[in-house]
C-alpha positions as CSV (number, residue, x, y, z in Angstrom):
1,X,35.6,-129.7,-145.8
2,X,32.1,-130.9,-145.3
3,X,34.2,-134.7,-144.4
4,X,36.2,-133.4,-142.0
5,X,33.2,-131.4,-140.3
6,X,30.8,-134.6,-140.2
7,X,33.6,-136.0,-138.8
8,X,34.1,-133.7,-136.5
9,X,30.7,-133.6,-135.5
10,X,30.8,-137.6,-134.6
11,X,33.9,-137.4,-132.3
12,X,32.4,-134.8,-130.4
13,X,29.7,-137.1,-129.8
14,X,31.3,-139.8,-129.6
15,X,34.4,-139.3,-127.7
16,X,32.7,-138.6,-124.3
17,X,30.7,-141.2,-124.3
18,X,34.3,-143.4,-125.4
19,X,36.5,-142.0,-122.2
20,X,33.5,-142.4,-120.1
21,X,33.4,-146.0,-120.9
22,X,37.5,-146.0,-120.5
23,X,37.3,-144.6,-117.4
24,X,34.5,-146.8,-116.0
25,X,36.2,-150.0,-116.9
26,X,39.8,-149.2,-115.1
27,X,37.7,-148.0,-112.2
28,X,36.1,-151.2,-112.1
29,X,39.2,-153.1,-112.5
30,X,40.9,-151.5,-110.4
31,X,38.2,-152.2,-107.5
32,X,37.8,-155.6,-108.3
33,X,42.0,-155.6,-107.9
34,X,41.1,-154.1,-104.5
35,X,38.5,-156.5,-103.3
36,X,40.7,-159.7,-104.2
37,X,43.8,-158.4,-102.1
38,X,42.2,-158.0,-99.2
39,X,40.0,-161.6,-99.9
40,X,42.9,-163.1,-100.8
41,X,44.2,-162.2,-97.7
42,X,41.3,-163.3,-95.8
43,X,41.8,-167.0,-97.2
44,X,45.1,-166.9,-95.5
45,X,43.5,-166.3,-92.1
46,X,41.1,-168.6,-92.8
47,X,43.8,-171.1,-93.8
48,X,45.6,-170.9,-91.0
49,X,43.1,-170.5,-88.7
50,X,42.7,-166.9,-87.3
51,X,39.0,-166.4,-88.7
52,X,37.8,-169.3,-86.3
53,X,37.5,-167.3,-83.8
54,X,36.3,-163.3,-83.6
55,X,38.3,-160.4,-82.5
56,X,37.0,-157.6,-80.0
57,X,37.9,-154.7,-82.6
58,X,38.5,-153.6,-85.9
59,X,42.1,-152.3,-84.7
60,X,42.9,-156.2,-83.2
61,X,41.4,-157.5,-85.9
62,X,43.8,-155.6,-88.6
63,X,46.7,-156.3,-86.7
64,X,46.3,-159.7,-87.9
65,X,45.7,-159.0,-91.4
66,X,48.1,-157.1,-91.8
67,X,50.4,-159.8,-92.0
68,X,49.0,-160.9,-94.7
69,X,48.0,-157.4,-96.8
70,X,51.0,-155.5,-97.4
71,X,50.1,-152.3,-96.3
72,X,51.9,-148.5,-96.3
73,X,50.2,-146.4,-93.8
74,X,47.2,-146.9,-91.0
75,X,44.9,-144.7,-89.5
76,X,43.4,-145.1,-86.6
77,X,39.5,-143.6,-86.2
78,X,40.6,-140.3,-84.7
79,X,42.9,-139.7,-87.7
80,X,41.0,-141.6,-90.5
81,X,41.2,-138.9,-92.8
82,X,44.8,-139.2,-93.0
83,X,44.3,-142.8,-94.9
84,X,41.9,-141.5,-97.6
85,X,43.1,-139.0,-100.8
86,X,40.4,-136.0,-100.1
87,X,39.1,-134.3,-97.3
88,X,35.5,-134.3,-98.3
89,X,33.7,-137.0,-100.3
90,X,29.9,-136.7,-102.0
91,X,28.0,-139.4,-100.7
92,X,25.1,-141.6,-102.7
93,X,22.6,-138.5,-102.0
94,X,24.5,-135.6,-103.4
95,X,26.0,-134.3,-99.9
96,X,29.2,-133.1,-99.0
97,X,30.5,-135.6,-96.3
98,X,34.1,-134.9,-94.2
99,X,35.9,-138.0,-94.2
100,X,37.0,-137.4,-90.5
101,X,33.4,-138.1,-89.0
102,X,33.7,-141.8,-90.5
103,X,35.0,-142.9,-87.0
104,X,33.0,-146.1,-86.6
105,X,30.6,-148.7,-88.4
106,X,27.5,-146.7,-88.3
107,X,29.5,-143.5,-89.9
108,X,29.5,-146.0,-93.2
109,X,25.9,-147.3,-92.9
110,X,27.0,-150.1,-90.7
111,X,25.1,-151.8,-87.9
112,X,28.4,-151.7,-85.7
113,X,29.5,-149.6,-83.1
114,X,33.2,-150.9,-83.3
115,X,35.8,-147.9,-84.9
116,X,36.8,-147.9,-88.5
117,X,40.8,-148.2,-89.9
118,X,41.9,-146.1,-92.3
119,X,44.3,-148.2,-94.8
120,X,46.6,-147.5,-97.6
121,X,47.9,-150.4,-99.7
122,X,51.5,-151.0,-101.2
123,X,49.8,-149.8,-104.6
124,X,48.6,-146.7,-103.1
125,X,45.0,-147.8,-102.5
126,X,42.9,-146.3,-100.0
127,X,40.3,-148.3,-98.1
128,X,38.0,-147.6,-94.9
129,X,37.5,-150.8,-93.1
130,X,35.3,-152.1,-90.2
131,X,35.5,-155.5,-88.3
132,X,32.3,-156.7,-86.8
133,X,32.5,-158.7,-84.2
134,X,29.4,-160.5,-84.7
135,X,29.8,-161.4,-88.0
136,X,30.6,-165.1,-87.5
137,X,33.2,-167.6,-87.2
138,X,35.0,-169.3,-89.9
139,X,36.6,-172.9,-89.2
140,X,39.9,-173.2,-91.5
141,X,37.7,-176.6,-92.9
142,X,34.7,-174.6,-93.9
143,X,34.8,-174.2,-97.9
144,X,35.1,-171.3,-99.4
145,X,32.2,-169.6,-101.1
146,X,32.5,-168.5,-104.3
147,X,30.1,-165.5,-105.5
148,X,29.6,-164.0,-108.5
149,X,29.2,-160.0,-108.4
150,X,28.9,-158.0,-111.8
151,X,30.2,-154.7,-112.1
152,X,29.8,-152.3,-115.5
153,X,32.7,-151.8,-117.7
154,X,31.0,-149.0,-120.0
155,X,29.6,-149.0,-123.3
156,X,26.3,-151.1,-121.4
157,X,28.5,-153.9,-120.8
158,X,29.2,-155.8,-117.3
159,X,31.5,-158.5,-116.3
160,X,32.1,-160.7,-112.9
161,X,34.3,-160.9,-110.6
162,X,34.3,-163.8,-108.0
163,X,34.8,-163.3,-104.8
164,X,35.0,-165.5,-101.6
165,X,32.4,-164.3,-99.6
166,X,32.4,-166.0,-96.3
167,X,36.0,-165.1,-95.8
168,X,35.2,-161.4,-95.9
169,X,31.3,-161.8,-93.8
170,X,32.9,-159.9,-91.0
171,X,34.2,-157.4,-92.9
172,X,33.1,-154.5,-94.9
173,X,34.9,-151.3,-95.8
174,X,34.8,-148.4,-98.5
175,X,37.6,-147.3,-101.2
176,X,38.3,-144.3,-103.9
177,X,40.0,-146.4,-106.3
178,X,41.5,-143.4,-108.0
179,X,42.7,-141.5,-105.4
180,X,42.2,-137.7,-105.6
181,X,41.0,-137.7,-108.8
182,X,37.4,-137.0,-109.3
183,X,34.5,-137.1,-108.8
184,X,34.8,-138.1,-105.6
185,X,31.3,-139.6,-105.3
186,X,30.0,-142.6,-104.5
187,X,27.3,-144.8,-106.1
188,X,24.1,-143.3,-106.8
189,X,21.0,-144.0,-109.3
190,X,22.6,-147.7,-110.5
191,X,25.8,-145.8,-111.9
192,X,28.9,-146.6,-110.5
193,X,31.7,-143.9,-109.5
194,X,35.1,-143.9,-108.1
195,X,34.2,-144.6,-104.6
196,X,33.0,-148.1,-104.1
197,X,32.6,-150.8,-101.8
198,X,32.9,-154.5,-100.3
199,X,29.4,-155.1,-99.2
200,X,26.8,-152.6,-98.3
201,X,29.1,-150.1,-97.0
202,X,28.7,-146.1,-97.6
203,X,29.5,-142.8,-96.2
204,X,26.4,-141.5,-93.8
205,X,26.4,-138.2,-91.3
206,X,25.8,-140.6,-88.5
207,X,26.9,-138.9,-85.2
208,X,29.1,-135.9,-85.4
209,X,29.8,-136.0,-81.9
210,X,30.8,-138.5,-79.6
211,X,28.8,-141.9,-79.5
212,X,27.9,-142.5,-76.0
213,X,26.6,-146.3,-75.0
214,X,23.1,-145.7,-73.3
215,X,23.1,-142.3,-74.1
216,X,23.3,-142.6,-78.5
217,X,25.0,-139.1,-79.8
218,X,26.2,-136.3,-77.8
219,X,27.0,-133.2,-80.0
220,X,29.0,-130.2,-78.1
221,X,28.0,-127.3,-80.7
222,X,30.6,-125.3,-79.1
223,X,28.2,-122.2,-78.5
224,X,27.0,-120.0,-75.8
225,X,23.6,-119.1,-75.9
226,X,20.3,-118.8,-73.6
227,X,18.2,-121.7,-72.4
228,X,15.7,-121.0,-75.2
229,X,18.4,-120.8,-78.5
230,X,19.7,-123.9,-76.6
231,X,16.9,-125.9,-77.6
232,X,16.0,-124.5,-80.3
233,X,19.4,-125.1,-81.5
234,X,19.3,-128.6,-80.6
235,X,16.0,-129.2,-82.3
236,X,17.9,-127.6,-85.6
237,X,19.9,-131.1,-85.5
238,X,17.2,-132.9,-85.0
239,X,18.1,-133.3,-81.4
240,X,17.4,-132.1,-78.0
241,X,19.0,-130.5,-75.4
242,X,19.3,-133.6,-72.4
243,X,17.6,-133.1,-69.2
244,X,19.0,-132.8,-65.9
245,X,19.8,-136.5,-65.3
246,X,21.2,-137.3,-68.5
247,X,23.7,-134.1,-68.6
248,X,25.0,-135.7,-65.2
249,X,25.6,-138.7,-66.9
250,X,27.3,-137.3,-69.8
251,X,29.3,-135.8,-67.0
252,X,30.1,-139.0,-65.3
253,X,31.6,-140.6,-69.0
254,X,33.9,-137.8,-69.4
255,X,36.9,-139.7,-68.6
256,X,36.0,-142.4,-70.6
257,X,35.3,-140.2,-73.6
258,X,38.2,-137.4,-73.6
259,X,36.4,-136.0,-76.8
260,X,33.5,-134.7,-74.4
261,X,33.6,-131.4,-72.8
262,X,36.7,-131.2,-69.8
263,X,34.9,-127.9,-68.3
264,X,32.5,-125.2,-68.5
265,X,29.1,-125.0,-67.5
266,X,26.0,-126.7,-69.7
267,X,22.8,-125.9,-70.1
268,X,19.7,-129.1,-69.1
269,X,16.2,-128.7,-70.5
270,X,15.2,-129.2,-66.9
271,X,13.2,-126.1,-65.6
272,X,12.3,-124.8,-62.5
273,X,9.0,-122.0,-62.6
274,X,9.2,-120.2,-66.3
275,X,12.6,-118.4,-65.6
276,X,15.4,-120.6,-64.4
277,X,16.7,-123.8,-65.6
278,X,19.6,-126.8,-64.4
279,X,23.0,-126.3,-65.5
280,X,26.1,-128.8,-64.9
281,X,29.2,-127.8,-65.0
282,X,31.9,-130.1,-66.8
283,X,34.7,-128.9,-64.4
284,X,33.6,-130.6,-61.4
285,X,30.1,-131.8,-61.6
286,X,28.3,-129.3,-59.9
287,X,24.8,-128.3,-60.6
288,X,23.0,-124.8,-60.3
289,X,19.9,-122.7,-61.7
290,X,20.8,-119.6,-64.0
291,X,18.2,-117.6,-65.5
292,X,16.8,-118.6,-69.1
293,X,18.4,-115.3,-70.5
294,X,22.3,-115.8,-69.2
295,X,24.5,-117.8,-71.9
296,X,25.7,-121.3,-71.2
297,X,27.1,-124.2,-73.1
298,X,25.2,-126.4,-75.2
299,X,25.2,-130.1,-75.3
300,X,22.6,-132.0,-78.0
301,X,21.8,-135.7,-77.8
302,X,20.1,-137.9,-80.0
303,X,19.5,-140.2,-82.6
């Protein structure tokens, strides 16, 4: 009896730690699997060509590789969530991140303001990809260049994978290489969980609105409320209610951007004496003055 308790005792101490390490290494494996799909099909392109010159979006830009990754479902940005296994992911800080905000390059830490795809794989793999257009051009003579990346494998232990790095410079994406199962998390204090990545690429609140060119993030919060919860609403995000000018503007993008406001009337930070303020309205451009306390729309803008 006291045998079969001290070993009892050691599994329990030891068996965690075991399927921990099991579990790391298939993870691992199966990203590196994920990684040298899409690579391999990158060579292709390169082979033949197709990376010599760049492509004006991620969506042209997959169109081609597609021919080359065999590939189940896509996504476009407005329905990205549909390509990934969870509604929700925990991003490298510990915060709950929706899946359908990562709309473009600077939704995964990117310095790109071209949309992401949403991809699943033949095997069931889902990945979140973005094309940068200004990542370079590869001539089909230009040698490939092999790097060495080393990924843990549990129990303390690493090994590397070589990939083909300037096929893949204009590229980055992320990928839950177990599906729905959890955690759901991504990297965080050197410790690798079961969403990863190609490069640099990771899940970020970036703009929960729409991404206006001149303008940066336009948030509608859906409210009605006076001119002074307006702002201090806005200033809640870290924002600020737009003046005058830049309302009309937003105004004047509308049709370009069908996610923005069609009508109703929003309030400017734009005041006139201590009791009235601008509003536009969204149905037809037209400005007035309501008084502070009436409830109005309210549009933030920022960073």
């Amino acid at each position: 009896m006291i045998t079969l308790g001290i070993i009892g005792v050691v599994a329990a101490i030891t068996l965690p730690a075991l399927i921990e390490n099991v579990t790391e290494r298939k993870n691992s494996e199966r990203h590196a699997n994920i990684v040298y799909k899409v690579t391999q099909a990158m060579d292709i392109m390169k082979a033949h060509g197709e990376l010599s010159g760049t492509y004006p979006s991620t969506e042209a830009f997959v169109d081609e590789l597609q021919k080359y990754l065999k590939v189940s479902k896509r996504c476009d940005s407005n329905h990205i969530a549909d390509c990934w296994p969870t509604e929700k992911v925990i991003d490298g800080d510990g915060n709950e991140f929706e899946v359908s905000k990562a709309k473009k390059g600077k939704n995964l830490s990117l310095n790109t303001d071209t949309n992401n795809v949403g991809l699943i794989l033949a095997d069931g793999a889902s990945i979140i990809l973005n094309y940068n257009p200004e990542g370079g051009k590869i001539d089909d003579t230009d040698p490939l260049i092999a790097v060495k990346k080393s990924l843990p494998v549990g129990g303390g232990r690493s090994k590397e994978f070589v990939y083909t790095s300037n096929s893949t410079a204009s590229i980055d994406f992320v990928t839950d290489v177990n599906g729905s199962a959890h955690p759901n998390k991504e990297t965080s204090d050197n410790k690798y969980n079961d969403i990863r990545n190609l490069f640099a690429a990771t899940f970020s609140k970036g703009c929960a609105g729409e991404d206006i060119s001149g303008l940066g993030c336009v948030v509608n919060t859906g409210q009605q409320l006076n001119w002074n919860d307006a702002k201090a609403k806005c200033e809640s995000l870290g924002m600020t209610l737009p003046d005058r000018g830049t309302l009309k503007n937003i105004y004047n993008q509308k049709a370009s951007n069908p996610n923005l406001p069609q009508s109703g009337w929003f309030w400017s930070s734009s005041e006139i004496y201590a009791y009235y303020a601008w509003i536009v309205s969204f149905g037809n451009g037209g400005e007035d003055l309501y008084s502070k306390g009436t409830l109005s729309g309210v549009l933030c803008v920022g960073n």
